[in-house]
C-alpha positions in Angstrom: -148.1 31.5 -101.8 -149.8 28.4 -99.8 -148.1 25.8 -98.4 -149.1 23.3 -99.9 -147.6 24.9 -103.6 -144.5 25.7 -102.1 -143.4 21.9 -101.5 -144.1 21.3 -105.1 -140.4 20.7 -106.3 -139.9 19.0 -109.5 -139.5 15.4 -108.6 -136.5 12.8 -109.1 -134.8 9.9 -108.0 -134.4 9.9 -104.2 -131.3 11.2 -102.7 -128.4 9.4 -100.4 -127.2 11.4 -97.2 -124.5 13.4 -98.6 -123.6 12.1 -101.9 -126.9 13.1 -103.2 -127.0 11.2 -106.5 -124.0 11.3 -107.5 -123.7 7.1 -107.3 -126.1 7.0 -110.4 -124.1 9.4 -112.4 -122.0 8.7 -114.8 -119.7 11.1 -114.2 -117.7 10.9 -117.2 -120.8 11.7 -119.4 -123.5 13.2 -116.3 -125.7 14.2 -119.5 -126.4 10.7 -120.9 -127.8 9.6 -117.0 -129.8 13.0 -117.3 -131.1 11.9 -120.8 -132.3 8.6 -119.2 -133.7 10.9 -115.9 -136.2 12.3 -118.1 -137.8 9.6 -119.6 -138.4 8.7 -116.5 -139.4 11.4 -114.3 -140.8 14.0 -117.5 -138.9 17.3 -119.0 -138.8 18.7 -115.8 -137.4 17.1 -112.7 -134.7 17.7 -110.1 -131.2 15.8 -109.1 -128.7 16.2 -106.1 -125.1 16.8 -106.8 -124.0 16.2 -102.7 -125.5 18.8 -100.7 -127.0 21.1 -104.4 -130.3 20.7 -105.5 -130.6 21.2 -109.2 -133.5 21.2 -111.4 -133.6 19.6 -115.0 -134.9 20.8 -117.9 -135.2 18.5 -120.9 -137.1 18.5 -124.4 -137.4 21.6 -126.8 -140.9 22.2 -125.7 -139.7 23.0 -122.2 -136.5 24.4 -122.5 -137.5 27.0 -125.4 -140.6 28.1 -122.6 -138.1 28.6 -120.1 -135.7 30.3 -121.9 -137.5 32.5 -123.9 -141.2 33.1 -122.0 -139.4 32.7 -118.4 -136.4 34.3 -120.0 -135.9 37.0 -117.6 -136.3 34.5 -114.1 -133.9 32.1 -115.3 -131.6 34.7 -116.6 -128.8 34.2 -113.8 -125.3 31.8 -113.8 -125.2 29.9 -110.4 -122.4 29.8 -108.1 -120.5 26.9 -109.6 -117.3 26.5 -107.5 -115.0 25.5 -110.5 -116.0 28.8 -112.6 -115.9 31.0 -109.2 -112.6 29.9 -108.5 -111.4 30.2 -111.9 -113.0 33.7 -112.9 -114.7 34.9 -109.5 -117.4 36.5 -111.2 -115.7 38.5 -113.5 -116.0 38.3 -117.8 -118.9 37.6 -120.0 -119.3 33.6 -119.5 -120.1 32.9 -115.7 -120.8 36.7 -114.3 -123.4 37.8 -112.6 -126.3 40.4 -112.7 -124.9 44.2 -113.4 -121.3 42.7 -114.3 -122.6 40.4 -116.6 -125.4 43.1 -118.6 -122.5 45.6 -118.6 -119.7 42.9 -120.0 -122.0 41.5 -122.2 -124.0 44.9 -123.8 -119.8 45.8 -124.7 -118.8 42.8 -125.8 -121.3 42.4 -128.6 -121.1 46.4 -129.6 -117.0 46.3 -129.6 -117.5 42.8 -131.6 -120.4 44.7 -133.7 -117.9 47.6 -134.4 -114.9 45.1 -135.3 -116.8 43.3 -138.0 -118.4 40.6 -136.3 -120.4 39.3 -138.8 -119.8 42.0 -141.5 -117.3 41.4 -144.8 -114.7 42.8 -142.8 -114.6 39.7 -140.4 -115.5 37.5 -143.8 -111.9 38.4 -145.2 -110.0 37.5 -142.2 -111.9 34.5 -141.8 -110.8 33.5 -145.6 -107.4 34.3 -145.3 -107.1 32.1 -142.0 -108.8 29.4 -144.6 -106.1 30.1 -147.1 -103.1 29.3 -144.1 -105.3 26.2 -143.4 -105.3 24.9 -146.9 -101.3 25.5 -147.3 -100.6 23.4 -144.1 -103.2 20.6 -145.1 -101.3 20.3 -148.6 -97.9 20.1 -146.9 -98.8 16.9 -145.8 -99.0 15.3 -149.4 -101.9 13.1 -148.5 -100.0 11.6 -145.8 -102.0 10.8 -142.5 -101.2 13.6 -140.0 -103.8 14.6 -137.0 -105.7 17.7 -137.1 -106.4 18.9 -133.3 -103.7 21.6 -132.8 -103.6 23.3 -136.7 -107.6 23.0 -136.7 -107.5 24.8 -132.9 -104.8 27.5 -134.1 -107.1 28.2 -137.1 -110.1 29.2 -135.7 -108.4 30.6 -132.3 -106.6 33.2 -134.9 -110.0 34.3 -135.6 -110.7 35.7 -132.7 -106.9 36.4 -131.8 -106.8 38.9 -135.0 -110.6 40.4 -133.1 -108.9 40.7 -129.8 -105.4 41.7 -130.3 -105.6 42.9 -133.8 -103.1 40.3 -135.1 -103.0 36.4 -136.2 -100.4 34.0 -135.1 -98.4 31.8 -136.7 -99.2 28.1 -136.6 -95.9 27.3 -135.2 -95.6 29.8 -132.9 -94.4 28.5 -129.4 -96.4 30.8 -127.1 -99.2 30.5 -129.2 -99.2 26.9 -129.1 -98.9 26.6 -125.6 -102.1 28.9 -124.8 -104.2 26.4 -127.5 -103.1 23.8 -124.8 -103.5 25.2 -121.9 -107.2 26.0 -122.7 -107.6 22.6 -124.7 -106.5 20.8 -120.9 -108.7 22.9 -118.7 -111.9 22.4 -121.1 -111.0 18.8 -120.7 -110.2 18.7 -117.2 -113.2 20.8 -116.4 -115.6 17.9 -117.5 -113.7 15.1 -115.6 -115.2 13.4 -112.5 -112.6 15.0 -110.0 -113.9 18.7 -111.0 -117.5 17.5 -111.0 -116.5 15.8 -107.0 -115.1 19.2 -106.7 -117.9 21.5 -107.7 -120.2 19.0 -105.0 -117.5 18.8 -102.0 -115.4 22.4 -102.5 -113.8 21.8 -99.5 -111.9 18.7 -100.7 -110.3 20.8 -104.0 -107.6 21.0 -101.8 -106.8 18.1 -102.5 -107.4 17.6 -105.7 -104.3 17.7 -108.7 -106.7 18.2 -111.7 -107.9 21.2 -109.7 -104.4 22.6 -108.9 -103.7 22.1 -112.6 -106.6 24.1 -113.6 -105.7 26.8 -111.8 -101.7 26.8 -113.2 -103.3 26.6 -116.3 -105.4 29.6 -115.9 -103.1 32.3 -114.2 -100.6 31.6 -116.9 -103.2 32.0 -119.6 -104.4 35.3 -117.7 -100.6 36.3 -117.1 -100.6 36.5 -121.2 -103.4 38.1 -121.1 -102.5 40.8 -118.5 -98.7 41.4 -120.5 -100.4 41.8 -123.7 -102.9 44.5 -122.3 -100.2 46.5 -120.3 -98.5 46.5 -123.6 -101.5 47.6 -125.3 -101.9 50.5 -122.9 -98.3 51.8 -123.7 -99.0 52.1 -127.2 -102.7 53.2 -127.1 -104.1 55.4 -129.0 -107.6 56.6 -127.6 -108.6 58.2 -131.0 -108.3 54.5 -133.1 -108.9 51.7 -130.8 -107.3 48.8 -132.8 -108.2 45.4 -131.1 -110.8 44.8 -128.5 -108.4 45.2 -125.8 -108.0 48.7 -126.9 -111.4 49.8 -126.8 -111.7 48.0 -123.3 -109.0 50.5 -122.2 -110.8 53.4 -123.8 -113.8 52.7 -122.3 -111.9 52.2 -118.6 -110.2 55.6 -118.9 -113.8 56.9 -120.0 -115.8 55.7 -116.7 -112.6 56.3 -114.7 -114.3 59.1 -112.2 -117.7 56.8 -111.8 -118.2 54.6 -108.6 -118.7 51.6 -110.7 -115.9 49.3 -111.2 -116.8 47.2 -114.2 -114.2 48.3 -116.6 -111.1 47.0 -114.1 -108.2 45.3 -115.2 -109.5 42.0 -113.7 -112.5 42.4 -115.9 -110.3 42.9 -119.0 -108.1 39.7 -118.1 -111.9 37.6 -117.5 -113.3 38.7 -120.2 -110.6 38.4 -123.1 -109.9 34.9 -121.6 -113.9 33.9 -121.8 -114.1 35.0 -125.2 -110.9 33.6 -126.2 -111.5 30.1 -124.8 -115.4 30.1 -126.3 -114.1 31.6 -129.6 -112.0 28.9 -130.4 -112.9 25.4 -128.3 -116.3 25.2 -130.0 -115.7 25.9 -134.0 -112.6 24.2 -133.7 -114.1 20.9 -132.3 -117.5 21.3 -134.4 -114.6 21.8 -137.4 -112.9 18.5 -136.4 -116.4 16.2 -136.0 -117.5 17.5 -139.5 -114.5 16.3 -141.2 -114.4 13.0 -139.0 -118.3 12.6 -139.9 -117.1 13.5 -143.7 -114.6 10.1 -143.3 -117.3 8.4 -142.4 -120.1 8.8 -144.6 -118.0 9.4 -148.0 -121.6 9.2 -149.7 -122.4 12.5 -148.6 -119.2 13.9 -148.4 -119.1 13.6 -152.2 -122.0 15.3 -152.3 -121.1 18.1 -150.8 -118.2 18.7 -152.6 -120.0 17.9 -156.1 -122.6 20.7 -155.0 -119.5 23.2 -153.9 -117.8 22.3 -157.8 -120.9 23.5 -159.5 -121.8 26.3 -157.8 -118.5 27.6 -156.7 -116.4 26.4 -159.0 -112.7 27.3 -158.4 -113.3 30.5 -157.3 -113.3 31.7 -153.3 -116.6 30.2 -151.3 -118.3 33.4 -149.7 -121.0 33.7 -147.5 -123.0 35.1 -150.0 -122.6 31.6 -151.5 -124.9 30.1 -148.5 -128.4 30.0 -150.3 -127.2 28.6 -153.4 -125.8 25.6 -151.4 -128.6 24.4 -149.5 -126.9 20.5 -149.4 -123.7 22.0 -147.7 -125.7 24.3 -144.9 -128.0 21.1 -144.4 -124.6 19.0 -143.5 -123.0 21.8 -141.5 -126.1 22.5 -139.6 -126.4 18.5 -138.8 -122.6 18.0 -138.0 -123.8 20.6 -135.3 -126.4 18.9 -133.5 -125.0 15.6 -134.2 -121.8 16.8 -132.5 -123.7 18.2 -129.5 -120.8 20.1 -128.0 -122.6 21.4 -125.0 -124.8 18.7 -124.1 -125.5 20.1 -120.6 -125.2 23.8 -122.0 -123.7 26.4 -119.8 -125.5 25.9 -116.5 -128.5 28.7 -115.6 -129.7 30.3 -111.9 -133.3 31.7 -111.1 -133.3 35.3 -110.7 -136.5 34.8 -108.2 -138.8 32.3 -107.0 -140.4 31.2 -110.3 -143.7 29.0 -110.9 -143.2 26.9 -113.8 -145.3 24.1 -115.0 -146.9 24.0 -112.2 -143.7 23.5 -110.2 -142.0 25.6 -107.5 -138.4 26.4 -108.5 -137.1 28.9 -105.1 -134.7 32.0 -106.3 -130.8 31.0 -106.8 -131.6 27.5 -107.7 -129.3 26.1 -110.2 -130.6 24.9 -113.8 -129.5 22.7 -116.5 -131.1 23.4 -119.9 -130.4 19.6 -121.2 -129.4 21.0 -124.8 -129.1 17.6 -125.9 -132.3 16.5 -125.2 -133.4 19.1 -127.2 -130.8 18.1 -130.6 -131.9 14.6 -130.2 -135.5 15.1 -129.4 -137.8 12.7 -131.2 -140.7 14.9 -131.5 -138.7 17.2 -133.5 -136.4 15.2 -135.3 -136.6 12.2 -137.8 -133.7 9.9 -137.1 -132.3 12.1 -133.6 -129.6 9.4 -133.2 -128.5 9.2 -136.7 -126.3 11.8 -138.8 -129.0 12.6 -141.6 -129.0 16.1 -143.4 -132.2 15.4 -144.4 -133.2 16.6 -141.0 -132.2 20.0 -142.7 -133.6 19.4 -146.5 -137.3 19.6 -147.7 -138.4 17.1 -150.1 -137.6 19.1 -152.8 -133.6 19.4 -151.6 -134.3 23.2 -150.3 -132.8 24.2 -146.9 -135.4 24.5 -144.0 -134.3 26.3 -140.2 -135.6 24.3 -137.6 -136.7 25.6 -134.3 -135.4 23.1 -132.0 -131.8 23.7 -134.1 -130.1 25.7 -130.6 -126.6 24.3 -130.7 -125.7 28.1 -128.9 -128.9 27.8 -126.9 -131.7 30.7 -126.9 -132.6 33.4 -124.8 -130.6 36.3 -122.7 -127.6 34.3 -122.1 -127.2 32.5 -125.7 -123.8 32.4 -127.2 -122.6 36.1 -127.3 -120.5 35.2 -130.6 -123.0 32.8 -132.6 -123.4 35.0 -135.5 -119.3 34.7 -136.3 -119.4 31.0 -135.2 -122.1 29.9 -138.1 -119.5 32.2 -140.1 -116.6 30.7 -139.5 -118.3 27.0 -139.8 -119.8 27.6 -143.1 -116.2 29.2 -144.9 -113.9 26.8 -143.3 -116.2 23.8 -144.3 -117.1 25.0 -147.8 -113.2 26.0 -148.1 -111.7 22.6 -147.3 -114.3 20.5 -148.5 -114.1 22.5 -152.3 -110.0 21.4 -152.0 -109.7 17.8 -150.5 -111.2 14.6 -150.2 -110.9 13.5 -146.7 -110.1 9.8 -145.7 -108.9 7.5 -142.5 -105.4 6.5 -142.7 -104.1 3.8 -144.8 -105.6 0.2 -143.4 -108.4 1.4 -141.4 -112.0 1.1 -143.3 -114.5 4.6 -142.8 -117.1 2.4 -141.5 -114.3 1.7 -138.1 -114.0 5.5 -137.3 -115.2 6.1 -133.6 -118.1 8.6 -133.5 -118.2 8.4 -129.6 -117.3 11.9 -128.0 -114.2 12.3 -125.3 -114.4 13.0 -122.1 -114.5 17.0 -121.2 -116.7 20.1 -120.5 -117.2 19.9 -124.4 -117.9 17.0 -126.2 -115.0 16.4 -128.8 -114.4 13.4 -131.2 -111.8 11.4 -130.2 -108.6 12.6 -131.4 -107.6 10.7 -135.3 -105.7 11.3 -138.2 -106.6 12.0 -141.9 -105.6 11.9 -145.3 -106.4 15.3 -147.3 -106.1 14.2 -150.9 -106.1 16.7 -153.3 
């Protein structure tokens, strides 16, 4: 490689001595500076974080040729202190080369094998709607907030998956894993875990970091109890849970020199896929019935459209084509929302040429998924909530290719297929029983639509009225 090529780095704004650019962040929402970045310095471009050179990556055109032609080199998680400390390289979400293929390839076939996807998963998904619907009317169309039954709904989904069992709404432990997760995905996001991530050797310091970590060895302590339970009981011949077939498999590759089926592993992973399973649904859940409040135009719609197709009877999946209205909202309450408007952060496996820039091996990338949700070459009205995005002219469903709320390539969301599942019959389930509205005395068109602060961009916490 010549000289002159290898100085090629993407540009950016110019860096202070030490801080890097952090003092043009806005470090409660980093994405919206990194929006503005790229209309200034293209859909590829680099920032410092302190000491860390990142590189940008912004648009669909861009991202979609990184992630899918350049798939392979920038296939890697970088070294993020936060997700070291919290996971040091173990489970599915933030692992690294053999760990992560071998995690990963087991995850989906155990998910495979326990119904993700299939009717099997379908019927517990339904009955979770049916518990849903029964605490939603015991609120007689009085305002009550949704954020904890919402997050206990969809986290049983993947509870019944894991452990082989669902949860009660009220039950205390239960409860108090939904909020240990729910503050870390917050806290996560914050400034002082972002300061963290640039200067690790000030955490020390840090109480949102120290909470974190509480936070997490008491969710892997459940985690660990449960599994050592599991292992009493376990019967090799009809693996009932995920956690059973992890142990299967670890008594399986017990003689080998590899050690990715360890207990540590087990704790990681269950914990990633527990966290993912529910934080995402649950929060895309709560901005499609805010958004619903808000424009009651098309939530009628919707709901008309469920009546005469559905009728009374049980919405299925199988329902999906014959309700393109109610996939074209769900689908735009998804990239409206824009719940991981950084994405999970990539690495490059090697040094990699791309557009004509020199990116060296191990550098850390962001694929700006929200740049590519609101990207106005691809969408109509990218700040507005239309379904129309969605709809032909003739009011027939149409798949969009810049549509990558769970991103695209070798690290996309490992459980997208049961997330559009889940999305689609808790939507089409609620929205066949109630009509949604703000509490008593506030008007639709007051309801704030900007996102909270966090890792994961949630609506502001509010109350409804479920009228039925």
């Amino acid at each position: 490689m010549t000289k002159a090529l290898k100085h090629h780095f993407p540009p950016g704004p110019r860096p202070l001595p030490i801080i890097g650019n952090l003092h043009i962040l806005n470090l409660k929402r980093p994405y919206q500076t990194m929006l503005e970045l790229s209309q200034k310095y293209g859909s590829i471009y680099s920032i410092h974080l302190g000491p860390r050179k990142v590189v940008v990556l912004s648009g669909y055109k861009t991202v979609k040729d990184a992630l899918v032609n350049y798939g392979d080199k920038f296939g890697e998680r970088p070294q993020v202190p936060i997700f070291e400390k919290m996971f040091e390289g173990r489970g599915i979400v933030f692992s690294h080369g053999e760990t992560w293929k071998t995690m990963r390839r087991f995850s989906l076939t155990t998910l495979r094998d326990f119904g993700m996807g299939k009717s099997v998963i379908e019927d517990i998904i339904i009955e979770e709607c049916q518990h849903l619907i029964q605490n939603f009317e015991s609120h007689r169309g009085k305002p009550f907030g949704i954020n904890t039954v919402m997050n206990a709904s969809v986290a049983n989904v993947i509870v019944s998956v894991l452990l082989g069992k669902r949860f009660d709404y009220q039950d205390t432990q239960f409860l108090r894993l939904l909020n240990l997760i729910g503050e870390n995905v917050k806290l996560v996001g914050t400034p002082g875990i972002l300061f963290f991530n640039t200067f690790p050797a000030l955490g020390l310091f840090l109480k949102s970091l120290k909470t974190v970590l509480r936070n997490r060895d008491e969710l892997f302590s459940f985690v660990r109890m449960t599994f050592l339970d599991y292992r009493h009981k376990l019967d090799k011949n009809d693996p009932r849970s995920f956690i059973d077939a992890f142990l299967v498999k670890q008594l399986e590759e017990k003689n080998t020199s590899t050690n990715y089926f360890s207990d540590e592993n087990l704790v990681a992973l269950v914990s990633n896929l527990f966290v993912a399973g529910t934080e995402t649904t649950a929060s895309t859940l709560r901005w499609a019935i805010l958004l619903m409040m808000r424009y009651p135009e098309i939530q009628k719609k919707v709901h008309d459209e469920i009546k005469s197709v559905v009728g009374s009877a049980q919405p299925r999946i199988a329902h999906r084509t014959q309700l393109p209205y109610t996939d074209a909202v769900i689908h735009e309450v998804q990239r409206f929302a824009n719940i991981l408007p950084t994405g999970v952060p990539h690495a490059t496996t090697t040094n990699v040429l791309f557009k004509n820039y020199f990116i060296p091996k191990d550098t850390e990338v962001i694929t700006l998924l929200t740049s590519v949700l609101r990207d106005q070459t691809q969408w109509e009205k990218p700040d507005t909530f239309n379904p129309e995005h969605f709809l032909s002219s003739t009011g027939k469903f149409i798949k969009k290719e810049a549509f990558m709320p769970f991103s695209i390539g070798r690290r996309m969301c490992a459980g997208e297929s049961l997330a559009k599942m889940e999305l689609f019959l808790f939507f089409t389930s609620l929205m066949q029983k109630f009509t949604f509205q703000p509490s008593p005395g506030i008007s639709h068109l007051d309801l704030d639509l900007s996102p909270d602060i966090g890792f994961t961009t949630r609506p502001m916490p509010y109350k409804i009225c479920a009228l039925f």
